[in-house]
N, C-alpha and C positions, 0 to 999 in steps of 0.2 A: 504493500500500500504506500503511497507518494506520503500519505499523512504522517509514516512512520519511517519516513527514510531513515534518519540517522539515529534512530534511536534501539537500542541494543534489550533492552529490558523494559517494554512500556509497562506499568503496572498504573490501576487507578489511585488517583489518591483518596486515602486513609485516614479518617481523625483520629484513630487509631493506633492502625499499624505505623502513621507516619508523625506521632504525638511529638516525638524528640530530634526528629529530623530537621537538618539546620543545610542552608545551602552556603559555599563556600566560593566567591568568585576566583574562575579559572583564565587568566588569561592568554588564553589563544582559543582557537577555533577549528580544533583538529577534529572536530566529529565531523567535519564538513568538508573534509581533503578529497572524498572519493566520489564527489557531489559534481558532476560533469552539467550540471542541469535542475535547479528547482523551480516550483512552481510560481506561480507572482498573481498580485490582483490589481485588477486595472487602476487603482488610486495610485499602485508604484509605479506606473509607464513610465510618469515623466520624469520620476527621477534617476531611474534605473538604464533609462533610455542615455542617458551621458556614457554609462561606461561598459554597458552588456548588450548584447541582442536581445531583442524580444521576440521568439517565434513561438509557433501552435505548436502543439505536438499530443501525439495521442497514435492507436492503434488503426483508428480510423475521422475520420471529417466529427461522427458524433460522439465521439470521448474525447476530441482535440479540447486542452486546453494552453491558456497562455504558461508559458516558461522562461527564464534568463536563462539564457547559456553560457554556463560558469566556464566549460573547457571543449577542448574538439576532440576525446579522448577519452575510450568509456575509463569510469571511475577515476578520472580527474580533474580539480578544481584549480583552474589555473591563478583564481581571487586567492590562495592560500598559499602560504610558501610553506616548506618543509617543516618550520615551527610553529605554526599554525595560525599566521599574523594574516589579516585578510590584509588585501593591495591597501593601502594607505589611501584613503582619500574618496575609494569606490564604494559605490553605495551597496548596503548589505539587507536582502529581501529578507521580509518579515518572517518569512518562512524561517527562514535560520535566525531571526532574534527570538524567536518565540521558544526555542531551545531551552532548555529540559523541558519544558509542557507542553502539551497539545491536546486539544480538546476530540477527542472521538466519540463515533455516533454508538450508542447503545445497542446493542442486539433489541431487534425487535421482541415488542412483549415488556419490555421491561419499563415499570412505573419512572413517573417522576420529566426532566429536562430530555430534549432527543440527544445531547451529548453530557456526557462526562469528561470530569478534568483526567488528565492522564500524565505521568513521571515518566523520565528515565531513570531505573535503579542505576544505570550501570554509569552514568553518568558520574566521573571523577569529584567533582564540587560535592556531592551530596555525602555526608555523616552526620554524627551525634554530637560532636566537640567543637565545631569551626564554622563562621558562616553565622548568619541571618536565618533565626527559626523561621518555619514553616505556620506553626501553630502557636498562638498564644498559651499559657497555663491552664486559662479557662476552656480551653479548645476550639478557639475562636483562630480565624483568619489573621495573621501578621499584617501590616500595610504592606512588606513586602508581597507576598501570597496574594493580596487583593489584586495589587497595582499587576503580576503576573495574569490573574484571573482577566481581570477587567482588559489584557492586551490581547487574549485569545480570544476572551467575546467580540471584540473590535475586528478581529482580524478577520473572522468567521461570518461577520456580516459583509465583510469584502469580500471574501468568497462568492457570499448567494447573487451580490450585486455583477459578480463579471461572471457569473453563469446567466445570468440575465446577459450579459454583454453577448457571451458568446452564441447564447438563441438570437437573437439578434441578426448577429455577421451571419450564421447557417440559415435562418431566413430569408436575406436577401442575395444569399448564394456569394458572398463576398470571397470567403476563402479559396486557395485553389491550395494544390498539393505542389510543390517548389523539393527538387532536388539542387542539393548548391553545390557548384563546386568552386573552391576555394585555392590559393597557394599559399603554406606554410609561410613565414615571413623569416629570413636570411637576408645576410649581408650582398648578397651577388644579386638577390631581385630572382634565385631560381630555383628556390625552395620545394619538397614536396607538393603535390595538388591531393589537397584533402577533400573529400565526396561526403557529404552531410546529407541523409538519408529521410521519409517519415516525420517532415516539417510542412504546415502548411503556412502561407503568409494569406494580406488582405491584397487582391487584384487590386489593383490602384484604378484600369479603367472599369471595371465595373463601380468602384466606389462613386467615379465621377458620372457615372452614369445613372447613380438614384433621382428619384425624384421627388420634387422639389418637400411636400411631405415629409416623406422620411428625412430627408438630409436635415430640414429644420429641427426634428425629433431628435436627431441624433445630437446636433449644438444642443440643444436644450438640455438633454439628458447626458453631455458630457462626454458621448461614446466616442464624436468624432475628434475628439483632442488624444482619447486611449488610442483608435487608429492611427492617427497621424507618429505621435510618437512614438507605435511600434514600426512605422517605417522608415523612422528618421533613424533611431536604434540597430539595424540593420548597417548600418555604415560603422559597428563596431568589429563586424566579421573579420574585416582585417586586421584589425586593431589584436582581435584574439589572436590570430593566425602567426602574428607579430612576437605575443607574447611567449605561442608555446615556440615558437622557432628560439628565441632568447631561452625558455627553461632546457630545451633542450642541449642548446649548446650548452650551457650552467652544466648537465647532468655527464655531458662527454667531461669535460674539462677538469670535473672531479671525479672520471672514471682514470685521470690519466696521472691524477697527483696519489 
């Protein structure tokens, strides 16, 4: 499941079992090294759109959803260096701030909210000694715990908002299916050509071919600022292409010392 990518031990949370559980900031961002691609909501376009792609991706047109593409390489994130410092300066999807928590949908049947909060045990920060309790004495919510709570219900609501987005784009048949090919970025200009498979983007003349209707629906409802910056965003492919040719050469160089 994309909701549980990096996380190694999801368990729910516990007033409980997690009474004395204190979390411990860790800093770096090594759960997210092997992360080639997470998911994004369309409020992140425009920020995300500075230093990542934003493409569709999915099995087919109707499970595409939007993703930044962290790296051109399964299982790596080229935002992360070997200690696990993301690029300086590049914006980081919520997807990965929201790290250790994430809110999943309950098995059907079961009373109460359609999701639960949900931990990762295996998660380094987390013990009994170190860190910002989880649970007050009373067994009440920390501010920290809340302020985490209150950024999943936040996030969760941008979810349903760019699933709306994306009935939308499949509506008015905007997406197509876009195989890329790309070249690696080297010093000589003649680096490998990388082939990016099972992406779809928005057709730009179909875009400009809505009418007049919908096109106003879309400014109104914010959708056409989400397209736009997933196309402007696109002009980072190089940029990636760029980076992994640079880790590359980093990885010979210290194959040879």
């Amino acid at each position: 499941m994309a909701e549980v990518l990096f996380y190694e031990r999801p368990v729910p949370l516990n007033r409980n079992a997690h009474k004395d559980l204190r979390l411990k900031p860790i800093p770096n961002m090594k759960f997210a090294l092997d992360a080639h691609s997470v998911p994004l909501t369309g409020v992140e376009f425009a920020l995300a759109a500075r230093d990542m792609p934003i493409v569709f991706a999915g099995n087919d047109l109707a499970s595409a959803g939007p993703v930044a593409l962290l790296g051109l390489r399964q299982n790596e994130n080229l935002f992360v260096d070997a200690n696990g410092q993301w690029l300086p300066g590049a914006y980081v999807p919520a997807f990965v701030r929201r790290y250790p928590f994430v809110l999943a949908e309950k098995p059907a049947g079961q009373e109460g909210d359609d999701f639960a909060v949900f931990l990762d045990e295996g998660y380094e920060g987390f013990n009994a000694t170190e860190g910002d309790r989880l649970f007050n004495e009373d067994g009440s919510d920390t501010e920290m715990l809340s302020r985490a709570v209150g950024f999943l219900g936040e996030f969760q609501q941008h979810v349903a908002r760019t699933r709306w987005f994306m009935d939308q784009l499949r509506k008015h048949d905007l997406l197509e299916s876009r195989n890329i090919s790309m070249r690696k970025g080297t010093p000589d200009g003649q680096g490998q050509v990388i082939n990016l498979n099972g992406m779809f983007v928005v057709n730009e003349e179909k875009l400009r071919q809505l009418d007049e209707k919908t096109a106003q629906e879309f400014v109104r409802e914010g959708v056409l600022g989400w397209i736009y910056a997933h196309l402007i965003s696109m002009n980072n492919l190089d940029r990636l292409g760029q980076r992994l040719g640079e880790r590359e050469d980093g990885e010979v160089g210290a194959s040879r010392n």
